[in-house]
C-alpha positions in Angstrom: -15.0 26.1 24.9 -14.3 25.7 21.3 -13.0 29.2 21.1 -10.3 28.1 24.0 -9.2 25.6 22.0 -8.7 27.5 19.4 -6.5 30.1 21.2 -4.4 26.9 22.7 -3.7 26.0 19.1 -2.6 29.1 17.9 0.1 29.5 20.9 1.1 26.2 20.7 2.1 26.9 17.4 4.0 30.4 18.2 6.3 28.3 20.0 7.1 25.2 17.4 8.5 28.1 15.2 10.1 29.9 18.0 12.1 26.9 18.6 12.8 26.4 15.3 14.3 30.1 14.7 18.2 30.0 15.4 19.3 30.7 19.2 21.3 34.1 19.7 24.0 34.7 22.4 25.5 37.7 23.4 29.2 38.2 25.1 30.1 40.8 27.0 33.6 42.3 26.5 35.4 43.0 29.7 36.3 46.4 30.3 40.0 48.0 29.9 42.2 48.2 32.7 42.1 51.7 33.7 43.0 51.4 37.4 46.1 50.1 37.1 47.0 48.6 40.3 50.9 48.7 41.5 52.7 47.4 44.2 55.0 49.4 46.6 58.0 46.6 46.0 57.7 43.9 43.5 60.4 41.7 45.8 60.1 41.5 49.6 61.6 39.0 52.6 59.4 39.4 55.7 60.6 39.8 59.0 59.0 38.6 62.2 60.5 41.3 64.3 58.7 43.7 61.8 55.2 41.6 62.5 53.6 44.7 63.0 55.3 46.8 60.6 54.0 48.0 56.6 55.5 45.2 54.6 53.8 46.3 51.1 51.0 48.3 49.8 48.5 48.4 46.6 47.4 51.4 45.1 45.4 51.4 42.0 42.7 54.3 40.4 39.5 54.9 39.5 37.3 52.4 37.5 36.3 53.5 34.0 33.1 55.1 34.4 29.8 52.9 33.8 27.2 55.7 33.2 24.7 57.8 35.2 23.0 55.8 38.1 26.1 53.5 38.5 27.8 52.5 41.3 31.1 51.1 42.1 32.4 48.8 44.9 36.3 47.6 45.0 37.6 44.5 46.2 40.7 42.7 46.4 42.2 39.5 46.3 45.6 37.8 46.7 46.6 34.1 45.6 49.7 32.2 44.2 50.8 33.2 41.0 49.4 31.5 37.9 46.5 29.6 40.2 43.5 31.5 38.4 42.8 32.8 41.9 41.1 29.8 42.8 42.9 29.4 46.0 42.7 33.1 47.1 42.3 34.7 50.7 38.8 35.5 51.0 38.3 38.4 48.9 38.4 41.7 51.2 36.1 45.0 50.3 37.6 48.4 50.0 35.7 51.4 52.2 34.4 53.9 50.1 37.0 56.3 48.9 39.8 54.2 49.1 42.3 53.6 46.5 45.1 51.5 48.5 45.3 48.7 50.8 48.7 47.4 53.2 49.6 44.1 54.8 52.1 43.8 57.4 54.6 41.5 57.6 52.6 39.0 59.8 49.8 39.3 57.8 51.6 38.6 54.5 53.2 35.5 56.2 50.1 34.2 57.9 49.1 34.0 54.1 52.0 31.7 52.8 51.4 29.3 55.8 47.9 29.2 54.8 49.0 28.0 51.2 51.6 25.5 53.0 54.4 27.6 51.3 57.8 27.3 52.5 59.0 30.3 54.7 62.4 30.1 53.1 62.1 30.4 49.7 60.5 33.1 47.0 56.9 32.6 45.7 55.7 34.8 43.1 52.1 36.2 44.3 49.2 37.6 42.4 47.0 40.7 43.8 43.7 41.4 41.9 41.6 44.6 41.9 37.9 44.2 41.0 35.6 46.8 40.3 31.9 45.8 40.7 29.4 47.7 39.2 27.0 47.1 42.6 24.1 49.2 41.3 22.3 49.4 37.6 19.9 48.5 35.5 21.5 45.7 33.5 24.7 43.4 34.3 27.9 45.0 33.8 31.2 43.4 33.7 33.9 43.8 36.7 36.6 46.0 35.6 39.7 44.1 36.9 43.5 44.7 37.7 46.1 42.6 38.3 50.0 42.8 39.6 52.4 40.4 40.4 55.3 40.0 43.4 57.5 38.3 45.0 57.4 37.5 48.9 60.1 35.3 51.0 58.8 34.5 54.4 60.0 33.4 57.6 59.5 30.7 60.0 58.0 31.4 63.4 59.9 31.8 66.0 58.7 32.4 69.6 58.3 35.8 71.3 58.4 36.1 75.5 56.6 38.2 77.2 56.9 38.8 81.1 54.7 40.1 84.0 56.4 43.1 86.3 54.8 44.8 88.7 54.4 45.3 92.3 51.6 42.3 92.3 54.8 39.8 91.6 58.5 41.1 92.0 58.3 44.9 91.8 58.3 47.2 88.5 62.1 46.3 88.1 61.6 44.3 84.7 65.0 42.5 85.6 62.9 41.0 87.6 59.5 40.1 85.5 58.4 36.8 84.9 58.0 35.0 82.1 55.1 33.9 80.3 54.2 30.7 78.2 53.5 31.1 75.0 50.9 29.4 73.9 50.4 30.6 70.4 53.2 31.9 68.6 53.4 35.7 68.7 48.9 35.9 70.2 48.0 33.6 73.1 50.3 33.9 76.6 49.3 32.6 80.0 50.9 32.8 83.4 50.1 30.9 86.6 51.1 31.6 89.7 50.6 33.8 93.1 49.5 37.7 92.7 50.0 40.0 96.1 47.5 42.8 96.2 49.4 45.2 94.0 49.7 46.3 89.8 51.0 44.9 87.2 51.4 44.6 83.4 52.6 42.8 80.6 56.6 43.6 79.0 58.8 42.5 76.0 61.7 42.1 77.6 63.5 42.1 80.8 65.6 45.1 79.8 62.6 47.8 79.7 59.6 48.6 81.4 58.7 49.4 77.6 57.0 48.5 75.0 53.8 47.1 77.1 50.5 46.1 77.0 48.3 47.2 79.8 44.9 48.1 81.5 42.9 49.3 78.4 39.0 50.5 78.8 37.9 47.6 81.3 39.7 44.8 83.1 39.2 42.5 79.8 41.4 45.1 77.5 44.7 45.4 76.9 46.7 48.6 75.6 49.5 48.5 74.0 52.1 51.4 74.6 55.0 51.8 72.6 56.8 54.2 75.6 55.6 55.7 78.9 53.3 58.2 79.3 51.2 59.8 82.5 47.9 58.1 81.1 49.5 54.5 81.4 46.8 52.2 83.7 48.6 49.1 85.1 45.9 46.0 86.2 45.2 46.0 89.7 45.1 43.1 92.3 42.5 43.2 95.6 42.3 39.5 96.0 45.8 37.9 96.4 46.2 34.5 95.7 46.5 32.1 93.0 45.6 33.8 89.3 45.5 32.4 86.0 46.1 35.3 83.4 45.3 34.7 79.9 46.3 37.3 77.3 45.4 37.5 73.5 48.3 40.7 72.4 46.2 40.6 68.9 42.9 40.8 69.9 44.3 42.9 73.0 42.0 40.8 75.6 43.0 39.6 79.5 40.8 36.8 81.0 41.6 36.7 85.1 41.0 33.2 86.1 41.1 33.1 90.5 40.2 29.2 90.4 39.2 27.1 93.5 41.1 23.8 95.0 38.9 20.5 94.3 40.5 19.4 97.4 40.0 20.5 101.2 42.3 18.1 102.8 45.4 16.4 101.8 47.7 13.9 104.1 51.0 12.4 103.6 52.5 8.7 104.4 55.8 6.6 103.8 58.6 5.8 105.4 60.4 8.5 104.3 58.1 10.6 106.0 57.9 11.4 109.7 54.7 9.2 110.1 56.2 6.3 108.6 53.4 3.7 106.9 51.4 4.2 110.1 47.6 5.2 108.5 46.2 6.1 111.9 48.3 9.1 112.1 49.3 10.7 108.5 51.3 13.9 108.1 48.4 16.5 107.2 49.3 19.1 104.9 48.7 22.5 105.6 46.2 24.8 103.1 49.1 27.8 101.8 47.6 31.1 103.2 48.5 33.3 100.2 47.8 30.3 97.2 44.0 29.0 97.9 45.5 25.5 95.2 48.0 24.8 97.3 48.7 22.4 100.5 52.2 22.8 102.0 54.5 20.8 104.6 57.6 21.7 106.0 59.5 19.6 107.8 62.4 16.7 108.0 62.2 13.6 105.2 63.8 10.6 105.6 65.3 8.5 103.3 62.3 6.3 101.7 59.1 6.4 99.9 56.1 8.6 100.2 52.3 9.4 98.7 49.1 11.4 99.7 46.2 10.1 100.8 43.0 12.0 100.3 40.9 11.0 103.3 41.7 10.5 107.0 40.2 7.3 108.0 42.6 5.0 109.5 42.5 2.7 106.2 45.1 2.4 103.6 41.9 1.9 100.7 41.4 5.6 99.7 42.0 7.9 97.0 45.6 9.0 96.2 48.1 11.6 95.1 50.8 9.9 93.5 53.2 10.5 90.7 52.6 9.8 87.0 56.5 7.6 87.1 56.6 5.3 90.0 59.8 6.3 92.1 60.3 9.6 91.3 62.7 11.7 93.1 62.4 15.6 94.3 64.1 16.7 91.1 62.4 14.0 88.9 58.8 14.2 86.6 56.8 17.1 88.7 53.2 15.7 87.5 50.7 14.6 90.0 48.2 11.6 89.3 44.5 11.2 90.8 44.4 7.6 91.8 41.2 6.6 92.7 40.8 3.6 95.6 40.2 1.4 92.8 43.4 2.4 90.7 45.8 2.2 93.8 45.8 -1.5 94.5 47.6 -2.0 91.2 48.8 1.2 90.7 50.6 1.8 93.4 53.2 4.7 92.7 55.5 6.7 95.1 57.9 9.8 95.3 61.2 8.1 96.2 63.6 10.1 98.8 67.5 9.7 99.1 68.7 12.6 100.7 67.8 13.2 104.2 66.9 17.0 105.2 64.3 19.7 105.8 62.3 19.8 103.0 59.4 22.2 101.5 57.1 20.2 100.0 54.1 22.3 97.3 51.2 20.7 96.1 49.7 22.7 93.6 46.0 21.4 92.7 45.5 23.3 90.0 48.0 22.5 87.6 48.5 19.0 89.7 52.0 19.8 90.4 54.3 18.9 93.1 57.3 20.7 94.4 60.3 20.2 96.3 62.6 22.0 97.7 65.3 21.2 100.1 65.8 24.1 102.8 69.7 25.4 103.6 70.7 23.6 106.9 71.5 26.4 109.2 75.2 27.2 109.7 76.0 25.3 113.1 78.0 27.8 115.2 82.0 27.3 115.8 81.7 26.9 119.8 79.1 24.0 119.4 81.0 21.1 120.2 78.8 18.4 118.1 78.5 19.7 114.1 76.3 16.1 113.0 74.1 13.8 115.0 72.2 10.9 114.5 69.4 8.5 115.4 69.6 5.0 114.9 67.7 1.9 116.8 64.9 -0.2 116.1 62.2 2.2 117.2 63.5 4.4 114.4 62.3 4.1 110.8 65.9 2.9 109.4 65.9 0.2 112.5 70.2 -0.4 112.9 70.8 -0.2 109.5 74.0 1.4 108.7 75.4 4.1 106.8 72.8 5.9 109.2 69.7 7.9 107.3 68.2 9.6 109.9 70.0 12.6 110.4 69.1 15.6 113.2 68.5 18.6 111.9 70.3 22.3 113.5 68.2 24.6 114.5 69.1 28.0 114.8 65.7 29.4 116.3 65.9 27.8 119.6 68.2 27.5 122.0 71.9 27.7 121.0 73.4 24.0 120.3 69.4 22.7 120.0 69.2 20.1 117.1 65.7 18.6 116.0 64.4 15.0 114.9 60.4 14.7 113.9 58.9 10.9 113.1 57.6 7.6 113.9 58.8 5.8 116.8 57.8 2.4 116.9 58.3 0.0 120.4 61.9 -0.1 120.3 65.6 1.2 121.3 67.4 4.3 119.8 70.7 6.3 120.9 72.4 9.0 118.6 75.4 8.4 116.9 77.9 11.0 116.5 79.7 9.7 113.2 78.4 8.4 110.0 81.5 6.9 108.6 82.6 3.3 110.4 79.2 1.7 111.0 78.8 1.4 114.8 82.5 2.2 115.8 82.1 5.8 117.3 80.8 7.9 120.2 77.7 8.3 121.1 75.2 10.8 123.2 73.3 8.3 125.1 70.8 8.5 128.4 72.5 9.3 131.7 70.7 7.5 134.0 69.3 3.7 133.1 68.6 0.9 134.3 69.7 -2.4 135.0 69.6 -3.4 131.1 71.1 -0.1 130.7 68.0 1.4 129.6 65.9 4.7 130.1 62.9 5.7 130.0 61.5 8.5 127.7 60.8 10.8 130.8 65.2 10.4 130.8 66.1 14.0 129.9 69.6 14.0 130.7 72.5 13.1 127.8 76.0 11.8 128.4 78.8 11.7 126.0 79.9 8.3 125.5 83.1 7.6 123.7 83.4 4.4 121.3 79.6 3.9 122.1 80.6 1.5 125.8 79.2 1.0 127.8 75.8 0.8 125.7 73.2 2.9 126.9 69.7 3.2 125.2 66.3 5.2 125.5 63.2 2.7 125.3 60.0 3.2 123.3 57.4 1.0 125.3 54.1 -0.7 123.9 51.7 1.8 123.9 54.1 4.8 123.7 54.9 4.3 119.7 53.6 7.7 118.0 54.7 10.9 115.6 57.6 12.7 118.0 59.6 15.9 118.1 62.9 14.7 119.9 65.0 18.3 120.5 68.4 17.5 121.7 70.3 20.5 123.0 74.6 19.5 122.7 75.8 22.4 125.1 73.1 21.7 128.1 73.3 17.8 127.5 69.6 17.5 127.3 67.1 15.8 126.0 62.9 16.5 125.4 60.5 13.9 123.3 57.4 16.0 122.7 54.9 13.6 121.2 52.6 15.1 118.6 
């Protein structure tokens, strides 16, 4: 014990005059510069339509050798002049062998946004070489090398890219489609209907090249700067509605084929040939080549409309409606999921003015809604009535005038046929043959009636009546009232009511 002691005495004091001695500190000097890194211009503008292209490169030599068992690793680093590289990309290794690195013009610019630099002016840049002694025995200094430049960049403007091919409109890229651009100059996407057929992905509408398509898989793109024999263009089995995603820098192609929330959809208002009657809504038809879509086609009315989502005779229900009450066919094309809570203060409704045949796309996907008013078919010279009305208080427009509820020409029955589909309510119609002097003008009206001058709809034959006397009417009677197809043929003078 005593001899432990004694041996803790002895070190203790070892140390007191160690610490007493005067510290030492050595600094190492930093190497000389013998790469000597250079820039291939000291002044460059960038150009986006060069993205792609070899703005500048550095090119520097070996490192001063560090002795037997060394080894050296490069890196490289680039910041804003005079910053002590504290803000600097991250700093990027060299492969083995290498004296030289390049940036396109892209990359060079993606830098100056990432500093917040103005894309129209000059900055003066700073590149750095470092050589790093990665294996020996003691530290050694990095040898480093430095160079300076100057570098103008340019805002980012955006790019289109279309989609041609025999999947869309053919391989005639006047005819391609465009994209959206998502990201600038990277992301596209494309929505819409694909037939079974190819396609790819061009620049311009001009040339079927450049291009980027079908690279090892269905998830790769290729890009091909002109046509070759090898070219493989994406392939469509499965028409229908596609989503197509591309990334043109990480050369990637998602293929979304997404399914409708929705399996029914209905349609009500007055401007619709239902009318506001809930027990009998216009159901939409599923479109056979776009599994998101419901379509009708058919006659509107001047007035209002929406889409009920259920089928139950009750107005309380959930809704399609638009996202700005009173919108019109060429108005806001957003569609808004009202729930049967929303509607009974949130009432909106499409608003229709002009009376026609309309095509009407609900897209479920994209909750879209489209319409489109179809061409009126030429009526032909020898058919003696061009325009025909319906007016009456069985109609939806009751004997309001200027008249709304027009008949519609149609060229795939038989010659001088015109059509009418909607609600008739209990009530009186006849079919006025002018539009421009309220009630003063002829009429086609029912040949045979009764005493109140009056017929039936089992009537079938028409009469012209000039100046509307004497005043002849077809009847709707209680319990008749329902969604009709009234096809009025002008050269036979008759007359059919096909309820639906």
């Amino acid at each position: 014990m005593r001899r432990s002691i004694k041996y803790l005495v002895i070190s203790i004091s070892l140390l007191i005059v160690g610490c007493n001695e005067e510290m030492k500190f050595f600094s190492l000097m930093s190497p000389p510069d013998t790469m000597k890194v250079t820039v291939s211009t000291d002044e460059i503008e960038l150009n986006q339509d060069k993205r792609d292209s070899i703005a500048l490169t550095f090119s520097w030599g070996d490192a001063a050798n560090r002795g037997a068992g060394t080894e050296l690793t490069y890196y490289l680093k680039v910041d804003v002049a005079d910053n002590n590289f504290e803000t600097a990309i991250p700093k990027i290794e060299i492969p083995a062998g290498l004296r030289s690195i390049s940036f396109t013009h892209k990359e060079l610019n993606d830098m100056l946004m990432g500093w917040n630099i103005t894309s129209d002016k000059s900055t003066k840049l700073s590149a750095e070489v470092i050589a790093v002694v990665s294996k020996s025995n003691v530290y050694m200094k990095p040898e480093i090398s430095t160079v300076d430049f100057n570098v103008t960049g340019y805002y980012v403007q955006s790019r289109d890219l279309y989609i041609v091919g025999s999947a869309v409109n053919g391989m005639d890229p006047e005819k391609a489609l465009k994209m959206k651009e998502v990201i600038s100059e990277k992301k596209y996407v494309w929505t819409g209907v694909l037939q079974s057929g190819d396609f790819k992905f061009i620049k311009d509408t001009t040339s079927l090249y450049p291009s980027y398509s079908r690279g090892a898989s269905n998830l790769n793109l290729v890009y091909n700067t002109t046509g070759n024999n090898t070219e493989t263009l994406f392939h469509i089995d499965n028409p229908g509605f596609y989503v197509i995603t591309i990334d043109v820098e990480a050369l990637t192609i998602e293929q979304d084929f997404p399914e409708a929330a929705y399996n029914q959809v209905w349609m009500i208002g007055d401007a619709t040939p239902a009318g506001w009657n809930i027990t009998n809504p216009i159901e939409l038809q599923k479109d056979p080549t776009n599994q998101v879509a419901f379509v009708y086609t058919g006659t509107l009315n001047s007035g209002e409309l929406k889409f009920p989502l259920e089928n139950t005779g009750f107005f309380e229900c959930d809704y399609f409606m638009p996202a700005i009450d009173q919108t019109g066919p060429d108005g806001d094309n957003r569609i808004e999921y009202v729930t049967i809570s929303q509607a009974a203060t949130h009432d909106y409704k499409w608003r229709i003015s002009n009376v026609g045949i309309y095509k009407i796309t609900l897209n479920v996907y994209d909750m879209t809604i489209k319409f489109e008013k179809q061409v009126s078919p030429q009526v032909p010279d020898d058919v003696p009535f061009k325009n025909i009305w319906i007016a009456g208080s069985a109609t939806p427009e009751s004997w309001n005038t200027p008249f709304s509820q027009n008949l519609t020409y149609d060229a795939t029955a038989t010659k001088g046929t015109f059509i009418w589909e909607g609600y008739l309510k209990a009530g009186e119609f006849k079919f006025p043959l002018s539009n421009t002097n309220g009630f003063e003008c002829n009429y086609l009206m029912p040949t045979v009636v009764d005493s109140d001058n009056l017929a039936p709809l089992s009537q079938t034959d028409v009469s012209f009546v000039a100046n509307g006397s004497p005043d002849k009417k077809w009847i709707v009677a209680q319990g008749e009232e329902g969604l009709y197809k009234i096809s009025l043929n002008v050269i036979n003078l008759t007359i059919s009511f096909e309820k639906k």
